[in-house]
N, C-alpha and C positions, 0 to 999 in steps of 0.2 A: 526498592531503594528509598523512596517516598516515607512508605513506613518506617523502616531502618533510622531512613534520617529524624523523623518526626520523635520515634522511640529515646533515639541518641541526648537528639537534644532538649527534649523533655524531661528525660529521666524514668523512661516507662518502659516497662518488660517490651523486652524486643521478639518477633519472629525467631521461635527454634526451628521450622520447618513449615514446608509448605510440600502441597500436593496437588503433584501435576504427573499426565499419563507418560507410560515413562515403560519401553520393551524393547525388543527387537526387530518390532513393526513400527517403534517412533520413539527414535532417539533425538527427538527435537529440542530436547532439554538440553541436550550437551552443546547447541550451537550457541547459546548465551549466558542461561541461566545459571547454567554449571559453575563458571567462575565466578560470580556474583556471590552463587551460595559457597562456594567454597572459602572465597576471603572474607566473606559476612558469617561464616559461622552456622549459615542454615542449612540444615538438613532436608533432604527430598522424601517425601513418603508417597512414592511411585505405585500409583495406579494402576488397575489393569496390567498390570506385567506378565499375562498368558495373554492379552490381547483377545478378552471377553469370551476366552476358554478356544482361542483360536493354537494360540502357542502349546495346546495339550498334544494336538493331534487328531482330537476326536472329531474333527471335518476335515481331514486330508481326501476323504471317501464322500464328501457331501455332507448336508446341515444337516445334523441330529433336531428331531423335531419338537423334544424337549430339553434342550437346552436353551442359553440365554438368547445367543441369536436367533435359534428355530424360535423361542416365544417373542419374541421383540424385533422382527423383520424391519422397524425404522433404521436400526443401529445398525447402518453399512458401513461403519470405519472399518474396519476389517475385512469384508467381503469384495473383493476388489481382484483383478488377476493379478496386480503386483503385489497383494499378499499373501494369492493362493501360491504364484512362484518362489516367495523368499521363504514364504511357512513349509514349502518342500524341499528346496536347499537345506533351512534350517534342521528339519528333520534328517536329512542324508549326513548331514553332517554330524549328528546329534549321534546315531544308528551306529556312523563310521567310529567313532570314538566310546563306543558302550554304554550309551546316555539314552536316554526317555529326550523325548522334545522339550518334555515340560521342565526336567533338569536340568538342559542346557538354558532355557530360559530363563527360570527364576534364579541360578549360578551366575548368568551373565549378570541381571540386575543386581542382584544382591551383594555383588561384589566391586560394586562401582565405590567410588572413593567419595562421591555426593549423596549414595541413598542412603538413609538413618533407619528404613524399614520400608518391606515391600508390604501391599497392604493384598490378600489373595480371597480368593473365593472360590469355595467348592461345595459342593452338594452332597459328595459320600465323604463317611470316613476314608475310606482308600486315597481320595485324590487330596482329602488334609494332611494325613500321613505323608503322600509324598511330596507333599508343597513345601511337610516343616523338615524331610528329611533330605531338602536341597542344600537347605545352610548349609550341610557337610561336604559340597561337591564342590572342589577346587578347580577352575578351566585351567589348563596351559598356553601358554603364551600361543604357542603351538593355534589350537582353537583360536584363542581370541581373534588373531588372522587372521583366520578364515573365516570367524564372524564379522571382521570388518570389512574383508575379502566382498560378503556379500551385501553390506550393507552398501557398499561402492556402486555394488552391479545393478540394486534395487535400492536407490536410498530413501526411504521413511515412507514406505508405502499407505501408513494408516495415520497421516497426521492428523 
């Protein structure tokens, strides 16, 4: 707000967007920020929105030893039992409705009314392909519920 103001009243390019982590394991954004950027105009370009390749699925079974957590064991945001439970929720949920984990997840972000762009990471072409073939995946209200169903039961397990 600081900047905003300083911009305003200067007469200086203002903030289009700012980036902050932003999934289904930490929707911490939407308890302040969100309205901020909404009436200021700025866009979210949301970070980690698989949750450092957690929201893929590919550790529901245990940490793949080359991936980003297996190489970077500091980075316990995500390794937590209240992420291993809401990231299996998530997927049940994902399964129940004909969805990948990973397209419920980048679906849910992508369709928030404050992201301007999720920002993703993948290592094969298969998992870019399916990161850029989420833009197409519409949630129903239906879902959304029960995502927030279980955001209720586990709230923001990876702040």
């Amino acid at each position: 707000m600081r900047f905003l103001h300083e911009s305003d009243k200067n007469g200086l390019p203002r903030i289009v967007t700012i980036q902050n982590p932003y999934s289904l394991l930490n929707r911490l954004f939407e308890v302040g920020l969100s309205e901020i950027c909404y009436r200021e105009n700025v866009g979210l370009l949301a970070y980690s929105p698989l949750g450092f390749g957690v929201l893929s699925g590919k550790h529901l079974q245990g940490i793949e030893s080359k991936s980003r957590i297996g190489l970077f064991p500091q980075f316990v945001r995500y390794i937590n039992p209240n992420c291993n439970k809401a990231t299996q929720l998530y997927n049940e949920l994902a399964s129940d409705n004909g969805l990948t984990l990973t397209q419920l997840a980048l679906a849910f972000v992508q369709h928030q009314q404050f992201v301007s762009s999720t920002i993703i990471g993948a290592t094969t072409l298969e998992q870019l392909a399916e990161n850029i073939d989420t833009h197409n995946v519409i949630l129903s209200p239906e879902i959304i519920n029960e995502i927030n169903k279980i955001q209720e039961l586990i709230p923001n397990p990876a702040p």
